[in-house]
C-alpha positions in Angstrom: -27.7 26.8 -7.5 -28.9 23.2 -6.7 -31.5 23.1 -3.3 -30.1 20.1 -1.3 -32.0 16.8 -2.1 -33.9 14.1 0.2 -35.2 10.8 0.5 -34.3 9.5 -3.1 -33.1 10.5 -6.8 -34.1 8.2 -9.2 -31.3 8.6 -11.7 -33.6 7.5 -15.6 -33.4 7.8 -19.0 -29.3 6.4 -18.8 -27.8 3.6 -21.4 -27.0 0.5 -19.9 -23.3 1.0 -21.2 -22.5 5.0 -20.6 -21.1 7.1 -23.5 -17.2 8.3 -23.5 -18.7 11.4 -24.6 -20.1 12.5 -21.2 -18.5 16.2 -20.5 -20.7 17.4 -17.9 -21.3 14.2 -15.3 -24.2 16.2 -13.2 -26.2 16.6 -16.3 -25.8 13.0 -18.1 -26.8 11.7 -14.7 -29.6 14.1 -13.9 -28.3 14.4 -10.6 -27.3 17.1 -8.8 -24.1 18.6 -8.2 -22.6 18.8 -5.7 -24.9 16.5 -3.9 -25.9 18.0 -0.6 -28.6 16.3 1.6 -29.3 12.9 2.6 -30.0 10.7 -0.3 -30.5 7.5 -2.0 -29.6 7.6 -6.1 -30.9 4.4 -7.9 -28.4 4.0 -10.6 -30.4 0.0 -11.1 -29.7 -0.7 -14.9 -26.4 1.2 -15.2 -23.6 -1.0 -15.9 -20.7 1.7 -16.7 -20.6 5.3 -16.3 -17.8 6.8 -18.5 -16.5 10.1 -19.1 -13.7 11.8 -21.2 -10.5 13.7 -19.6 -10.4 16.8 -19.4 -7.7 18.8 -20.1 -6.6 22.4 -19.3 -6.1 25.6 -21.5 -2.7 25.1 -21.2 -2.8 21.2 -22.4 -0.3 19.7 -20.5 -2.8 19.0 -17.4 -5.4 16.4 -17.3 -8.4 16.8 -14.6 -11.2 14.1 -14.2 -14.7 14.9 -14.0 -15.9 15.5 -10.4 -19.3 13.9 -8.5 -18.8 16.3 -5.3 -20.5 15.3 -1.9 -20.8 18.3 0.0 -22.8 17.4 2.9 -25.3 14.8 4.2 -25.7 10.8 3.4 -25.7 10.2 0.0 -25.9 6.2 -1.4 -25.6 5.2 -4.7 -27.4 2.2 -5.0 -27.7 -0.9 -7.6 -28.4 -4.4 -7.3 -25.8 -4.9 -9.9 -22.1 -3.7 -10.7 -21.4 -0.9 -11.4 -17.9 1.0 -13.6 -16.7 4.2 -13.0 -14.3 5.6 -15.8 -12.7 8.6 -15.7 -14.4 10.4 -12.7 -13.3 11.8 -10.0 -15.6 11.6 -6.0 -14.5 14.5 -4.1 -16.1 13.8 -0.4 -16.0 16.9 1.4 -16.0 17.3 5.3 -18.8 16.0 7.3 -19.8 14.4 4.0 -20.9 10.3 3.6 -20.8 8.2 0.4 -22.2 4.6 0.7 -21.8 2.6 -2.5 -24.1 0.1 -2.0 -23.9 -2.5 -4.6 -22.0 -6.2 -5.2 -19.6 -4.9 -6.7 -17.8 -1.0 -7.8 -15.1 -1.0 -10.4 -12.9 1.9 -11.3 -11.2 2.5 -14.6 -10.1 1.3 -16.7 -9.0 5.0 -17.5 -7.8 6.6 -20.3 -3.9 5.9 -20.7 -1.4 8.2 -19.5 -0.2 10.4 -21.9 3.1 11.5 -21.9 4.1 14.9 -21.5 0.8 15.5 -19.4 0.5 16.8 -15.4 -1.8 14.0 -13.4 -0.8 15.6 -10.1 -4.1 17.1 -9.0 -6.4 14.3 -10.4 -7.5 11.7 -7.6 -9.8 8.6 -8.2 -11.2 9.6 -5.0 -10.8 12.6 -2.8 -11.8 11.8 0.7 -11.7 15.0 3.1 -11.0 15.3 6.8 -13.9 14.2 8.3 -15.6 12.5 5.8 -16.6 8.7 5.1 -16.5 6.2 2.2 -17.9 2.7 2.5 -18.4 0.3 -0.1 -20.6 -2.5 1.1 -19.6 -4.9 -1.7 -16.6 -5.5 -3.5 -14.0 -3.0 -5.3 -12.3 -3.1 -8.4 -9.7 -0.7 -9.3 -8.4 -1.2 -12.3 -5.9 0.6 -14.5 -6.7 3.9 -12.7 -3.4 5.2 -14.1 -4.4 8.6 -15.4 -4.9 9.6 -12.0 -2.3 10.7 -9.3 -3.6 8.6 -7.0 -6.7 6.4 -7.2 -7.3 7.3 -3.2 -6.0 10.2 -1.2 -7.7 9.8 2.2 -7.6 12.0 5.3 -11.1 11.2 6.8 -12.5 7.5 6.5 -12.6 4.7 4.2 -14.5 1.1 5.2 -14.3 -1.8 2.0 -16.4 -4.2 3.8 -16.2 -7.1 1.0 -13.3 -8.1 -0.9 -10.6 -5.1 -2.7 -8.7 -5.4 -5.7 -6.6 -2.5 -6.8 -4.1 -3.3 -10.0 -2.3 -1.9 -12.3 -2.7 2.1 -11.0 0.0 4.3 -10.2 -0.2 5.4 -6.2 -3.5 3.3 -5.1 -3.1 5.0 -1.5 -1.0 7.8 -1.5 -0.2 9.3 1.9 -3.1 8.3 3.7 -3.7 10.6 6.8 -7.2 8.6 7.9 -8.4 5.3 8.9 -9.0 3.0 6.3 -10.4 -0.6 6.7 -10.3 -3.9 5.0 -13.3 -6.0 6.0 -12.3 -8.6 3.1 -9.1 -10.0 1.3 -7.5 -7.2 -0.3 -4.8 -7.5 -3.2 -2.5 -4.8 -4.1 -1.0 -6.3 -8.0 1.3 -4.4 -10.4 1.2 -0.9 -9.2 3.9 1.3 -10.6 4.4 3.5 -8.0 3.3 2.9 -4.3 0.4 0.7 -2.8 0.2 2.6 0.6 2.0 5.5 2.1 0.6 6.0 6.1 1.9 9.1 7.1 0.8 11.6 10.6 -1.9 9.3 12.4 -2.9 7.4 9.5 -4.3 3.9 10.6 -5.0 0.8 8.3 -6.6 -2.2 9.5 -6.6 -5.6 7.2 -8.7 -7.9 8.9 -8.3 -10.6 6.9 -5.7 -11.3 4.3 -3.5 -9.1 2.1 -1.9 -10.1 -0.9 1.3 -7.4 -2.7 2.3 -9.1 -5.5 5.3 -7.1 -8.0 4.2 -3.9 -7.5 7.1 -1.3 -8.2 8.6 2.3 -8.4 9.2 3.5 -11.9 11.8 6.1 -10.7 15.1 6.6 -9.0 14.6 8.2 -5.9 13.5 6.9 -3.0 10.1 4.9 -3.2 8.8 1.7 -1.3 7.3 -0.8 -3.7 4.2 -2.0 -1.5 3.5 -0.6 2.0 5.2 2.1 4.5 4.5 3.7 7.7 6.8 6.9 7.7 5.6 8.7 11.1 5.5 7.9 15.0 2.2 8.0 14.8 1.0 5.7 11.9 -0.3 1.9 13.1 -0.6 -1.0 10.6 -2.5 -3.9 11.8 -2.6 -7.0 9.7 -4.8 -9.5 11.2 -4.8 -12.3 8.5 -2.1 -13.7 6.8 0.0 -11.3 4.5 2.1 -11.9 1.5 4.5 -9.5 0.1 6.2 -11.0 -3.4 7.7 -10.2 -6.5 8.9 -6.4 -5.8 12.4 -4.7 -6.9 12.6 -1.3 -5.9 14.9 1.0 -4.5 12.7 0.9 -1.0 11.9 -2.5 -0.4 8.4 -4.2 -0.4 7.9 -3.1 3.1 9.5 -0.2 4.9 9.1 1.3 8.7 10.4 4.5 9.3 8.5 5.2 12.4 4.9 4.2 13.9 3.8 0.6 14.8 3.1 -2.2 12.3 1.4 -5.4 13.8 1.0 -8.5 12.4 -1.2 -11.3 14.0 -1.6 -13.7 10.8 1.5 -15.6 9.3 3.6 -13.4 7.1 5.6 -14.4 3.9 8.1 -12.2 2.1 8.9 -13.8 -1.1 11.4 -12.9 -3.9 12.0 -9.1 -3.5 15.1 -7.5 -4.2 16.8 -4.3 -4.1 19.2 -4.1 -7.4 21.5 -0.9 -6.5 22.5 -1.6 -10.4 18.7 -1.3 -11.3 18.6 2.4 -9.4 20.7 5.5 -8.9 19.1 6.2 -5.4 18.3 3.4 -2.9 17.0 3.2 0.4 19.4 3.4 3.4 22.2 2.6 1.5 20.3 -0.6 0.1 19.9 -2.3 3.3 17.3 -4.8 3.5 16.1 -7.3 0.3 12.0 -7.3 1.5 11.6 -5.2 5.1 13.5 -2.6 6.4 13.1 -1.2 10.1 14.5 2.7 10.2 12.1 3.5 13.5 9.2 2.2 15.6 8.3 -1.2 16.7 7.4 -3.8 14.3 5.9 -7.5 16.0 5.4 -10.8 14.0 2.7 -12.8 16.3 2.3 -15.4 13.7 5.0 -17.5 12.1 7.2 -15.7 10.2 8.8 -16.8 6.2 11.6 -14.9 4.5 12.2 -17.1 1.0 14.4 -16.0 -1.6 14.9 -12.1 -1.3 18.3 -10.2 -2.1 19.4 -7.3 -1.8 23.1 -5.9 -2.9 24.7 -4.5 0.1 23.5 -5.9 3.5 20.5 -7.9 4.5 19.0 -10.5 2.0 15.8 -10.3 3.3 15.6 -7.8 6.7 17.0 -4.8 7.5 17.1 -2.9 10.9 18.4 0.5 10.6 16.9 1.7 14.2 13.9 0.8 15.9 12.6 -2.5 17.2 12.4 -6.3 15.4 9.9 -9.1 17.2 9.8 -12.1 16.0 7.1 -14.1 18.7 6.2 -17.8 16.8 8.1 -19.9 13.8 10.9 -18.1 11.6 12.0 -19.1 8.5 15.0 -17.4 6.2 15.5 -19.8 3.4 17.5 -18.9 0.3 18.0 -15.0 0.5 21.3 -13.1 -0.4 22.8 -10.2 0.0 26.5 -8.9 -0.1 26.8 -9.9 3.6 24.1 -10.8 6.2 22.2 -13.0 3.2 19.3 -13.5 6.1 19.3 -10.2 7.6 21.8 -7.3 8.7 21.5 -4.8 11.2 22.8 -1.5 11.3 21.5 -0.2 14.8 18.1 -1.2 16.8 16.8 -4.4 18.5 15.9 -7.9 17.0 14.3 -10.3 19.1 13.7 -14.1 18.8 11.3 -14.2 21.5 11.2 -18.4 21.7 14.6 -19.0 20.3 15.9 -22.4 18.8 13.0 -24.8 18.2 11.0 -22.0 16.5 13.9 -20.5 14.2 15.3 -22.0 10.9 17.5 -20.4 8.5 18.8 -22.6 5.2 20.4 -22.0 2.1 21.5 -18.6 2.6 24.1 -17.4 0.6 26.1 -14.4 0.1 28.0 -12.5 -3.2 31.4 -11.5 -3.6 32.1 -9.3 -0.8 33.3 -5.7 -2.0 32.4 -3.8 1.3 35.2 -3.1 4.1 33.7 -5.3 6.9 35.6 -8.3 8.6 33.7 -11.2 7.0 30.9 -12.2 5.3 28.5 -13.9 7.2 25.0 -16.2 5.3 22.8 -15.4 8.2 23.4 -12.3 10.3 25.7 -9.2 10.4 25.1 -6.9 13.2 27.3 -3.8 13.9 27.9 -2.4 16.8 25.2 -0.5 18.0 22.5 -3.1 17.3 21.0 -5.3 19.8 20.2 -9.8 18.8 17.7 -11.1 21.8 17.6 -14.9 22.2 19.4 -15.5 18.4 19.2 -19.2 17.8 22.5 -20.2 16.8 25.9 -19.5 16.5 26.1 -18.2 12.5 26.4 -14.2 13.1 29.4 -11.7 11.7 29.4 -8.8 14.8 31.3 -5.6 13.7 34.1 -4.4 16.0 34.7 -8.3 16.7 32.3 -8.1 20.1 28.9 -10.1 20.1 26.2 -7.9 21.3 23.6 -10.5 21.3 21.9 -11.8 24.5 21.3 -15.8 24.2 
């Protein structure tokens, strides 16, 4: 049984560049574990630490090797980078982890076998309760033999800049708070960038990049970013970029909560195929955003270029819920069966400084094959939704009476 450490751990005696053959992490560190105590490790000269899989008797599961923080302040600390390959950092409750260092990468892992159960491997499990802060910058890289590379329910702070690309989940159904001090980029992630389910909060306070990020499945999936219950909040405080997604849930999806946005926002060149996919979203409404719940609010200006989707709603979607649109709005060039701009199936959309501030150009729409009156290049809006202040004239309503308010 390991007596719980203080002051610092002077981790010696470690290559430069760690060995793949590290089967036991506590004892090629020479560290405890699981840490417990307040602590400082010095891990100054250590470049990469690298371990191998691990897999189960019955070899169809693969487990990571764990660093456990079961109680007190522990900082790993290097006036260099540092890689982390193939381990898992299980923060327990009450626990802190500080990486203090320019810069900490993760992965690149060991491929994904096929055949083989990831489910219960994490990059990182963060507890209720606990905290994670890097003080520099993140790398996460290629952490695809992991379910998830982060499954938060306490705290997470990235104070610097956050890159997380090529993974599978990156966030999957964060519960916490979590914090972007920095730019953050979510790139080519095959399953989901964030899921914010219960009270989960994320805060970017600068800019966020998604950029073709995906769901490799059928079912039901969001490419980039959702907030699925009444009580999750987004806050984007920068500008924010969602492009290059096709999925069968959109780049950006709301199904309850509160999603802010104070920076501009750009949604460019998503798509929902319902050819591509044998399950989609809400009856593939919405090409980039759908609204099924909540209250989402655009305070900056506002860009919708290029985004299709099949059915209804080129580039927005409103199933339920509220729509704010407060500075400059742009839909240029989306498409969609009807409603190329956007489409509304129920809920509220609001141009809150109409005309002068709203522009919507080259819109177009496909062959129509659905049973509605007309098609219409900028809006379609049945009959229990709600247009406040709509700039213009160019709308199909359902049921043949306009339930917009000029």
């Amino acid at each position: 049984m390991h007596q719980p450490w203080a002051a610092v751990v002077v981790v010696a005696g470690i290559l430069a560049t760690a060995s793949a053959a590290c089967d036991d992490v506590d004892n090629y560190l020479g560290i405890p574990n699981p840490l417990t105590g307040d602590m400082e490790i010095d891990l100054e000269g250590v470049s990469s630490v690298e371990c191998a899989e691990i897999e189960t008797d019955a070899g169809n599961e693969i487990l990571l090797e764990q660093i456990v923080i079961d109680g007190g302040s522990v900082t790993l600390k290097s006036s260099s980078y540092v890689r982390f390959v193939n381990i898992e950092f299980d923060v327990k409750p009450g626990a802190t982890l500080v990486f203090d260092m320019p810069e900490t990468y993760f992965g690149p892992n060991t491929a994904r076998k096929e055949g083989t159960w990831y489910y219960n491997s994490f990059g990182m499990n963060v507890d209720e309760g606990a905290t994670v802060t890097f003080v520099g910058g993140v790398v996460a890289s290629d952490v695809s033999n992991a379910f998830t590379a982060f499954y938060n329910r306490g705290s997470m702070e990235f104070q610097e800049t956050a890159l997380f690309e090529d993974g599978t989940y990156v966030f999957y159904e964060n519960q916490g708070t979590i914090k972007f001090r920095g730019d953050a980029t979510f790139r080519n992630n095959r399953f989901h960038a964030i899921q914010n389910i219960f009270s989960g909060y994320i805060r970017f306070s600068k800019d966020v990049l998604f950029d073709g990020n995906s769901y490799e499945t059928d079912i039901i999936g969001t490419c980039s970013l959702s907030c699925i219950d009444e009580e999750s909040r987004i806050v984007v405080r920068g500008d924010a970029v969602f492009q290059n997604h096709n999925c069968p849930g959109v780049a950006l999806w709301q199904l309850y909560g509160t999603t802010k946005f104070y920076g501009k926002a750009y949604f460019n060149n998503n798509s929902r195929d319902k050819t591509t996919f044998d399950y989609n979203l809400d009856g593939n409404l919405g090409g980039a955003v759908v609204v099924s719940g909540g209250t989402m609010t655009f305070n900056g200006a506002v860009q919708f270029n290029d985004n299709s989707a099949e059915a209804f709603g080129g580039g927005l979607g409103i199933e339920d819920g509220d729509v704010i649109f407060k500075k400059w709005t742009t839909f240029d060039g989306n498409s969609a069966d009807n409603g190329a701009a956007f489409a509304m199936t129920g809920g509220t959309l609001t141009f809150q400084e109409p005309k002068v501030v709203t522009r919507f150009t080259n819109n177009d729409v496909y062959e129509n094959e659905y049973p509605v009156e007309e098609s219409c290049t900028v809006g379609f809006v049945a009959d229990e939704a709600l247009v406040i202040g709509f700039p213009g004239d160019d709308i199909c309503v359902a049921g043949g009476s306009s339930r917009k308010l000029l």
